[in-house]
N, C-alpha and C positions, 0 to 999 in steps of 0.2 A: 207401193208400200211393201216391206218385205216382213217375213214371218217373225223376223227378231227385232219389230219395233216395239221401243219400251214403252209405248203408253198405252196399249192394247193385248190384253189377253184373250186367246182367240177360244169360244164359248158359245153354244149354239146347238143346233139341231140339225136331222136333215128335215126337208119339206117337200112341199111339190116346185115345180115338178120331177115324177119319180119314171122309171124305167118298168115297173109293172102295178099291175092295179088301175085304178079311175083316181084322177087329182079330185080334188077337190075345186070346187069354185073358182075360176080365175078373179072375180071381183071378192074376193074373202082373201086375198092374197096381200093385199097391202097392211089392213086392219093384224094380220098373224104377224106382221111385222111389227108391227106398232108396240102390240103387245111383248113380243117379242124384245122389244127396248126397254119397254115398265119393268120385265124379269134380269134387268143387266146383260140380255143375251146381243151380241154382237156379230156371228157368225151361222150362216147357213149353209147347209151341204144340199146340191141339185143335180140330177141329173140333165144330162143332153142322151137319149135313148135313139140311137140308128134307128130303130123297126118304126119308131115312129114318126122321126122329122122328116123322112127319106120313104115315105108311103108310095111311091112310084119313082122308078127312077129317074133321077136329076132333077124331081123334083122335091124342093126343101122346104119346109115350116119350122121357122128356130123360134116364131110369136113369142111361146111359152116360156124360153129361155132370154129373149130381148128381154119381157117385161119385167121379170126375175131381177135383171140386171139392171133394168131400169130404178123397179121402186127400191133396190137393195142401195143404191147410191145414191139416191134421195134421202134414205134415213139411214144414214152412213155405216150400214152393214157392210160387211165382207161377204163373198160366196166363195166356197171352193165345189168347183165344177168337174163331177165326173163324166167325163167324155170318153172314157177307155173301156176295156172288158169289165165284163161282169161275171164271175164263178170260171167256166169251161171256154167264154167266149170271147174272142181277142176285142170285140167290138158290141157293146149289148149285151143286154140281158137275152134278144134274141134275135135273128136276123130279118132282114126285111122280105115277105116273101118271094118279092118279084127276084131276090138273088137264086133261089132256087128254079123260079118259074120260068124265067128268062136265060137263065145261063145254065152251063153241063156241067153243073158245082157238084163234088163227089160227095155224097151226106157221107154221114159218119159212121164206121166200119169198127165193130167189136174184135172181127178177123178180117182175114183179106176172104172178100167177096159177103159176108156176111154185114147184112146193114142196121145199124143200132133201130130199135122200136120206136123212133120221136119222128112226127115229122118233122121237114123243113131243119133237121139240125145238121148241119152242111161242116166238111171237115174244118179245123181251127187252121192248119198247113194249107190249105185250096189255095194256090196263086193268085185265082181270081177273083175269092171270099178276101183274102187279105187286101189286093189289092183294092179292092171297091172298099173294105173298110180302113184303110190309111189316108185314103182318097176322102174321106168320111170324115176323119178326126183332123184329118191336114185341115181341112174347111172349116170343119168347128172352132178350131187352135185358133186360126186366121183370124176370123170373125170376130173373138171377146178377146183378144189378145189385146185391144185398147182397153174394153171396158174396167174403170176405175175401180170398180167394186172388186174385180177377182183378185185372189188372193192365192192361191192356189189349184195344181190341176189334179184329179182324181183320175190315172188311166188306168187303175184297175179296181173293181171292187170283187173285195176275197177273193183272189185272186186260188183257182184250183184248176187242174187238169188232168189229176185221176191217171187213167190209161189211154195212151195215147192214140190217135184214132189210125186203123191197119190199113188203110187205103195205100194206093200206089204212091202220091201225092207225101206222107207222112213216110210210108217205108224207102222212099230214094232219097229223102233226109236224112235217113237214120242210117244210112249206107253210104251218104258222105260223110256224114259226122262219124262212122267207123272209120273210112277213109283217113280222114285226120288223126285219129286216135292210136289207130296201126299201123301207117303206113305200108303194108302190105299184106296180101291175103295168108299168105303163110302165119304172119303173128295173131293173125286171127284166128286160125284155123287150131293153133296150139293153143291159145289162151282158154277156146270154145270149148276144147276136146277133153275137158278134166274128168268129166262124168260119163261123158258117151261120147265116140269118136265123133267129131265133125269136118268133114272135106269139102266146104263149098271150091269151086273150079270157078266162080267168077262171081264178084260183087253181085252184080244181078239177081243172083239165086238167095240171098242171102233175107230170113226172115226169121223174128224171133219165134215164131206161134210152133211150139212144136220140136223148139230145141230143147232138151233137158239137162241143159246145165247151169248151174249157179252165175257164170262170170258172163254168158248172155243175157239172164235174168238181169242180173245189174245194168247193163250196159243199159239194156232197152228203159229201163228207168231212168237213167243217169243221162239219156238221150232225151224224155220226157222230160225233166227235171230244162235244160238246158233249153227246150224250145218254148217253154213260158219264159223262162229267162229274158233268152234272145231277143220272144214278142214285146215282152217288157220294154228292153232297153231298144225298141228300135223305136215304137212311141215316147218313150223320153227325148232322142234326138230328134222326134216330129218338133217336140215344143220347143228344144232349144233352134229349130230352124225357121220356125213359124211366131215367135214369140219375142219379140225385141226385148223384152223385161227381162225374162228365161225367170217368171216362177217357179219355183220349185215343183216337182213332180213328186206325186204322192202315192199309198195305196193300204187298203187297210185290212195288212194280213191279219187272217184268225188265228187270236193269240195259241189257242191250243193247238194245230197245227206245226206251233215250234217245236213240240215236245210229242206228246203222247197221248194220245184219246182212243186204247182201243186200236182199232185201221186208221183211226184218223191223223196219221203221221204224216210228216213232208215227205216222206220217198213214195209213199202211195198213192200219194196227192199232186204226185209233180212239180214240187216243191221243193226248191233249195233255198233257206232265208238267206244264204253268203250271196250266192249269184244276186237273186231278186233283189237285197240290199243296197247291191251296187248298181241296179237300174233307176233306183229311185234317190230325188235330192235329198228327202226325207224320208224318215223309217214314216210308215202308218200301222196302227194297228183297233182290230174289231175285235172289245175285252167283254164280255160277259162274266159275273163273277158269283150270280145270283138265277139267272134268268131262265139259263138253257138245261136241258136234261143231265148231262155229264157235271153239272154247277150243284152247289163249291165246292172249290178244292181247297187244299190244304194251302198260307199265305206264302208260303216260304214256294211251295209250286206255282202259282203267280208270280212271282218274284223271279225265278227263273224265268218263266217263256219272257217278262216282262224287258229282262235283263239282253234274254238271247236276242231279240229284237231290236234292240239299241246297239247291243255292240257289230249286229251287221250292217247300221247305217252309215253310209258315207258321208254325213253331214259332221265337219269339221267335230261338232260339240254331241254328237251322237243322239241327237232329240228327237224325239217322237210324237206325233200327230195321236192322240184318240180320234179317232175318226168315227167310230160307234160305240157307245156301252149304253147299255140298259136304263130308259127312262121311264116304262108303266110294266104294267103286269103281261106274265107270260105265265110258264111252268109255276114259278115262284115269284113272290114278289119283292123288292129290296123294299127294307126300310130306310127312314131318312138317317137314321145314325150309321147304318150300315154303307147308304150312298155316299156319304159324309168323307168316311173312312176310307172306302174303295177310291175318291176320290184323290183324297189327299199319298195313296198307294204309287197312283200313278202319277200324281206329282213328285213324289218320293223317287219316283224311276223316270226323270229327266222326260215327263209328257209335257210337252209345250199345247198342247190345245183337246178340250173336251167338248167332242159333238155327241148329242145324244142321237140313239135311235127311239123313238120316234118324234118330231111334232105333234101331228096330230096323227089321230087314226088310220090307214087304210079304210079307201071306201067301198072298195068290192074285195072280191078275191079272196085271198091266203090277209093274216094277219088283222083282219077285221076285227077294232073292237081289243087288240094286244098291243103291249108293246109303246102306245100311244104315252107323253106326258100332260096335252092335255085333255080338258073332258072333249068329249066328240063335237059339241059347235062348235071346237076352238076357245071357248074361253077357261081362264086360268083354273088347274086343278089346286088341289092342297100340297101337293109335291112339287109342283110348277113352281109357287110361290117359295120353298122349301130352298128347291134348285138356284132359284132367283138369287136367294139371299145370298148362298154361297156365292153364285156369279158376281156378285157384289163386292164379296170379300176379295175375292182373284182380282179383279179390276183396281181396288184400292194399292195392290200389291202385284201390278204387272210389269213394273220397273224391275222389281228384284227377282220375279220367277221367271222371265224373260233371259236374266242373264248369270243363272245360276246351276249347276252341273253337277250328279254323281264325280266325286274323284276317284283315277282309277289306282287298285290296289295288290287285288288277288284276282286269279282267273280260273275257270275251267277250260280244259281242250274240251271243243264239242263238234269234233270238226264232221260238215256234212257226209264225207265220204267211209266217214265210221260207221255215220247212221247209217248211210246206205248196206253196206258190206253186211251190217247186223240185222239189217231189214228182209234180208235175202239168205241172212244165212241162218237165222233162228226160227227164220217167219211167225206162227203161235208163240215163241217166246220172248219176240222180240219186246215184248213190254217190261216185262221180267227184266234184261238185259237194260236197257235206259234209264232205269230207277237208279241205279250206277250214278248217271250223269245229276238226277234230284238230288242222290245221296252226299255227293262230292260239295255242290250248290250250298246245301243247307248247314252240312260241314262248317261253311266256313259265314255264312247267313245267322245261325244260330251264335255267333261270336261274336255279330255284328261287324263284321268286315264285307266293305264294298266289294262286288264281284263282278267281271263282266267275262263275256265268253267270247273263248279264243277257236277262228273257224276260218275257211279257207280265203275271207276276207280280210284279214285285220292279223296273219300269223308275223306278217313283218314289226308288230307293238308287243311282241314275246317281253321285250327286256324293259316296259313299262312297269312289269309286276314283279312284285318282291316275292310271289310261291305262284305255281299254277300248280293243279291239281290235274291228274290224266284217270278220268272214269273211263271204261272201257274201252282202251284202248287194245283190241285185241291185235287188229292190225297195224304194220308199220310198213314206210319206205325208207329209202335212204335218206330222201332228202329232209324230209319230216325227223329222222333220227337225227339227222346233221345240226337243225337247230334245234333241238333239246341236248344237243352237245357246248354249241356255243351260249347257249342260253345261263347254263349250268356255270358253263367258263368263266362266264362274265359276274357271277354273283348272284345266280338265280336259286332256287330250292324247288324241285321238283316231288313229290307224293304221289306214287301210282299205287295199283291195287292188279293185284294177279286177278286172271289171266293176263298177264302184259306181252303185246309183242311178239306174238309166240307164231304169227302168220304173217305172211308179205301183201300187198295190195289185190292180190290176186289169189287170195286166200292158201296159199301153201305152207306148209309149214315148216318153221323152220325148227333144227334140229336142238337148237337152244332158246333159250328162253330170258332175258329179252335179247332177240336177232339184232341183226345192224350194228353189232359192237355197241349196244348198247350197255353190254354187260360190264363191260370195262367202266362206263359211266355209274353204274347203280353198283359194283363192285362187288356182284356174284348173280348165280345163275340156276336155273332150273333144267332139267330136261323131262319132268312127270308131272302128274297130277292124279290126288284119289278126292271120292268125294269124302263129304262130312260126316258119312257113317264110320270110317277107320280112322279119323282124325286123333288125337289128345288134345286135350285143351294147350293155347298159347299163353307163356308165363310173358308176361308186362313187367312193365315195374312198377305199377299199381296194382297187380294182381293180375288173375285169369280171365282170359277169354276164349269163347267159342271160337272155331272156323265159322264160315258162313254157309258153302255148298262146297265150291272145290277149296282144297290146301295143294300147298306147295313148300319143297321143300328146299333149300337153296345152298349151294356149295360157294363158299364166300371165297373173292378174289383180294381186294384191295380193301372191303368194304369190313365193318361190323357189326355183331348182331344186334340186335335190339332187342328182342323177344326172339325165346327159343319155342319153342314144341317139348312136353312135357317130357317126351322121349330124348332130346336134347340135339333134336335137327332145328337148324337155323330157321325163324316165322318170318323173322322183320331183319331188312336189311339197311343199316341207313351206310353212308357214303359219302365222301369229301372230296370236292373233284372243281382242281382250279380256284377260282374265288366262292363256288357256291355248293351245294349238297343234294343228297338226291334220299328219299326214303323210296322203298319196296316190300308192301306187304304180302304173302305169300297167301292171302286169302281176298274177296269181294270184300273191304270193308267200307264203300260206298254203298254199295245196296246193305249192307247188314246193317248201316247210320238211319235209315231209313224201316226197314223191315224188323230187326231185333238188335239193338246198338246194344255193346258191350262198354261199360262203363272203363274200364281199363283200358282198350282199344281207343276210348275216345278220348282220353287222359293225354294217352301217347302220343296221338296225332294235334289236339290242340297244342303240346308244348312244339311240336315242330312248326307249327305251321305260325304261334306268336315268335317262334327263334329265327325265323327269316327276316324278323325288322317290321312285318306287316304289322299296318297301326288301325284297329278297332274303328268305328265312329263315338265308342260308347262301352263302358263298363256298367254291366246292369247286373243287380243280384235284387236277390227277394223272389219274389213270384215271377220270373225272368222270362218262362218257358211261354215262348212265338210273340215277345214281344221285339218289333223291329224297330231300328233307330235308323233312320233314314236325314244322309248330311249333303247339303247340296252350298258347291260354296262358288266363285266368281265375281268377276265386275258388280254384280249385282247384290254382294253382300253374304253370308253367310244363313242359312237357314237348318234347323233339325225340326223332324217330326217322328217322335217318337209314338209309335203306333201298338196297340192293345189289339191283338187279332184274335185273343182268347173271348168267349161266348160268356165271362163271367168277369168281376172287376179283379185287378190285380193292385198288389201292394211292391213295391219298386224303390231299391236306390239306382238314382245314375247318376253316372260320371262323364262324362260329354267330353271328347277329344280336346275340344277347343274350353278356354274359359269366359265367363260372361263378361260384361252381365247381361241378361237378356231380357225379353220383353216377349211377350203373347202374341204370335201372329194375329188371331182374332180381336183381343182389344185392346192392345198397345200398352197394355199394364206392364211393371215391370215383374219379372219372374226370378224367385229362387229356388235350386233348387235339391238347398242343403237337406237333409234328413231323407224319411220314408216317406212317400208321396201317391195317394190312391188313383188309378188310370181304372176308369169304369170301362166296362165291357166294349169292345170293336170301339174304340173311341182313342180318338187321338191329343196331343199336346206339343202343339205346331209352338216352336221358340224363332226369334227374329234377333239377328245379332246386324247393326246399322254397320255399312260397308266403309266408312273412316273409324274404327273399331278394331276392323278384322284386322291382324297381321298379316 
């Protein structure tokens, strides 16, 4: 059975058995199933835990995972089986101890020679830790690759790795991986020496702890980043070797890790969503939106990491797994109209399947007593039943969400190696700096235009979108300049916001503003910047606005102004170049869309960005503000869900891209949706348009 069969919508929980904590009952395991059917659920998520099948070496207990399998294809459940890492660990939540006890495995190293505080945590790079755990999963793969029930493989969960561990083991890695990167010690030794001279005289000697330069700092990250990667995609090709079906391989990044939590960003975390993207068949991802400490965010911030997640998947239609989101109480609790809502959010962003965390409780340990949907025996909560109903509704309608897709339209560049460069080069401000990449998003979110993000996976789909936006784009190469040359060539509309370009990959700078001849493209040019304290106001042509922090002021080439500076130095430069156009504003007006939007400022930029052709899903006036119109269209027919993310009801006209007539997802009524029309608070009005209909 594959993930895009149309008569199944994949819905479910995870259960036992789990990777930490005490299971519960094995004879209580068929009855949660049972139940589990009464609620519409069809889908369970299980672990296969190393530390525990493999409690002495070579020898193996998979009991728990047979029976699993067993009564899951008895009462024609799905499982999807995570057999891969867990957090920091390529294999496991944690390793078995005989790997330590029996073999000269290097634990894990904060510095070289210094050993992390944990026992038993053995490096993730250990030749011999890998190889005993590919050895591990190659067998697991092997073994349920018949059974009928599986549905998908899990080789990571939350996949993170932090800082990399300093062992000898990790550092002759990261010394080949230089190796390729430089091809010789001299361009290393220059690239190295920006801040303080560095003369390494042989590979060998070469270690990051203790060098003080910025373009080491990255590398050493950008080398982390690379070997989760790598571990990633070398367990993908376990499955397609071991697995005659080649289910899809999954994993379920933390949605916030896309973006911005604080430290909790992908460069800190070892984390590239482009790379990781491309190890897996399918994007997965773990959405919290209610639950956890840093919870809620702003929808239109969901929307983005939701967005950044899809467009780094290789999966032909860009669809995504929930593979966790929040079913009982934690920090906070969801309600049902709010789970409802969050629901239909991520069906709105192309999620093909929703597993909750938890089934049932944790019975020792961490998490006891949290997080659980249903009551602690097992039997059905008030939310359970809640959940159910909805499952109900997906399953009446798993023909048509099965086979229906975000179309693409607008984009942002968000490409990984900006985050990095900004990761390292702002460090405390690098949050500040990102909101750039929100601000751009919501830009063109708030207008209700689809968006998906352009990143060092998917730069070859440039000339799919009628405008991209470039938020913080401080850095530039050539070749990256090259296609924003041809992109523009072709009919494209580019929107940047100063600082643009004003540094090479290697953070140097260059003497103009934007480098790389891009100047020629945008059709004038900077060589300064002062902050917002000496600024004037920028004249629009809907009136004045603020700078935001820095201004710039721009000597025009081919291009013209669009907005001056009160003093009558050029603000905004727009430009026609080829078949398409480029704007340049001389101030952050991504972050300031976000942090203090200028109503003039945003005038200006919506008329550019509807004059590129880009087509809305939805014209919405009335009480408009965070309401999203989400359109998903394909084989499977045409569907909008027009979403209330506001805490209170709104009053609304819309005008839907497409025209009806339409009908009620939930009860088949038919819908109009001429006049003003009330959308009560987080609550949505999901419309079905029948696929001999659609144009």
């Amino acid at each position: 059975m594959q993930l895009d069969d149309d008569g199944l919508f994949l819905v479910g929980a995870s259960t036992a058995p789990y990777a930490k904590a005490q299971d519960w009952p094995m004879q209580e395991w068929e009855k949660d199933l049972l139940t589990m059917r009464e609620l519409n659920f069809n889908t369970v998520r299980i672990f296969a835990p190393w530390d525990r099948i493999e409690r002495r070496e070579g020898e193996f207990d998979f009991s728990k995972q047979d029976y699993m399998l067993e009564i899951a294809a008895r009462h024609d459940m799905k499982v999807i089986l995570n057999m891969g890492g867990l957090f920091r660990n390529p294999c496991g939540c944690y390793q078995p101890r005989w790997l330590a006890e029996n073999h000269s495995c290097h634990q894990y190293q904060t510095a070289p020679g210094v050993t992390a505080p944990m026992p038993n945590r053995i490096c993730p790079d250990d030749p011999i830790h890998l190889d005993k755990a590919m050895n591990f999963m190659a067998r697991t793969i092997e073994r349920y690759a018949k059974a009928d029930a599986l549905i998908a493989w899990m080789i990571w969960n939350e996949p993170d790795r932090r800082e990399a561990c300093c062992c000898t083991h990790t550092l002759d890695l990261f010394r080949h991986w230089l190796k390729h990167r430089y091809q010789n010690l001299d361009a290393l030794n220059r690239c190295w020496s920006t801040e303080s001279p560095i003369e390494f005289d042989c590979w060998d000697e070469i270690s990051p702890i203790g060098v003080p330069t910025l373009n080491a700092r990255r590398d050493w990250l950008a080398f982390n980043q690379h070997r989760l990667a790598q571990t990633m995609s070398e367990i993908d090709q376990l499955v397609g070797e071991y697995d005659p079906h080649r289910r899809p391989t999954t994993a379920n990044l933390v949605y916030h890790h896309t973006a911005n939590e604080a430290e909790m960003h992908g460069p800190r975390l070892g984390l590239d969503v482009a790379q990781v993207g491309q190890a897996l068949g399918i994007m997965g991802v773990s959405c919290y939106t209610i639950a956890h400490p840093f919870d809620p965010r702003p929808a239109w911030e969901t929307a983005y990491k939701l967005s950044r997640l899809r467009s780094a998947s290789r999966d032909p239609a860009r669809r995504t797994l929930v593979l966790e989101t929040e079913a009982g109480p934690y920090v906070r609790m969801i309600t049902d109209h709010q789970r409802r809502q969050r629901f239909y959010h991520l069906l709105g962003h192309n999620a093909k399947s929703i597993i909750l965390w938890n089934y049932r409780s944790r019975l020792s340990d961490g998490q006891v007593g949290y997080f659980h949907l249903q009551k602690w025996d097992g039997t059905p909560s008030r939310r359970a039943r809640s959940i159910g109903d909805f499952a109900g509704l997906l399953q009446r309608h798993a023909r048509t969400l099965n086979r229906v897709y975000p179309q693409r339209a607008a984009a942002v560049l968000v490409t990984e190696e900006q985050q990095l460069l900004s990761s390292v080069t702002h460090g405390g401000h690098y949050v500040d700096q990102h909101v750039s990449r929100f601000g751009a998003y919501k830009l063109l979110w708030d207008l209700n235009i689809p968006v998906d993000c352009l990143a060092e996976n998917n730069l070859d789909q440039m000339g799919e979108f009628a405008v991209i936006l470039l938020p913080m784009v401080e850095n530039m190469s050539a070749s990256m300049a090259e296609r924003l040359r041809r992109y523009v060539e072709a009919g494209g509309t580019l929107i940047a916001e100063s600082p643009f370009a004003f540094k090479d990959s290697d953070n140097y700078l260059q003497y103009r503003a934007p480098g790389f001849g891009l100047d020629k493209l945008f059709g004038g040019w900077t060589s300064d910047r002062e902050g917002w304290e000496t600024a004037s106001p920028m004249m629009c042509p809907d009136g004045q606005a603020k700078v935001h922090f820095f201004w710039h002021e721009f000597t025009l080439s081919s291009g013209q102004a669009i907005a001056h500076y009160a003093d009558g130095g050029v603000a905004v430069v727009g430009n026609s170049f080829g078949k398409g156009r480029t704007l340049l504003a001389g101030t952050e007006i991504f972050r300031q869309y976000v942090n203090d939007p200028q109503p003039a400022m945003t005038a200006l930029l919506q008329r550019e960005i509807l004059a590129s052709g880009v087509q809305p899903t939805a014209r919405v006036s009335g009480d408009s503000q965070n309401v999203e119109v989400c359109r998903l269209t394909g084989p499977g027919g045409l569907l909008y869900f027009i979403i209330n993310h506001n805490a209170h009801d709104v009053s609304i006209d819309v005008e839907l891209a497409d025209s009806g007539p339409w009908v009620d997802f939930e009860t088949g009524e038919g819908r109009d949706l001429r006049g003003t029309f009330t959308l009560r608070s987080e609550s949505v009005l999901a419309l079905l348009k029948a696929p001999e209909s659609t144009p």
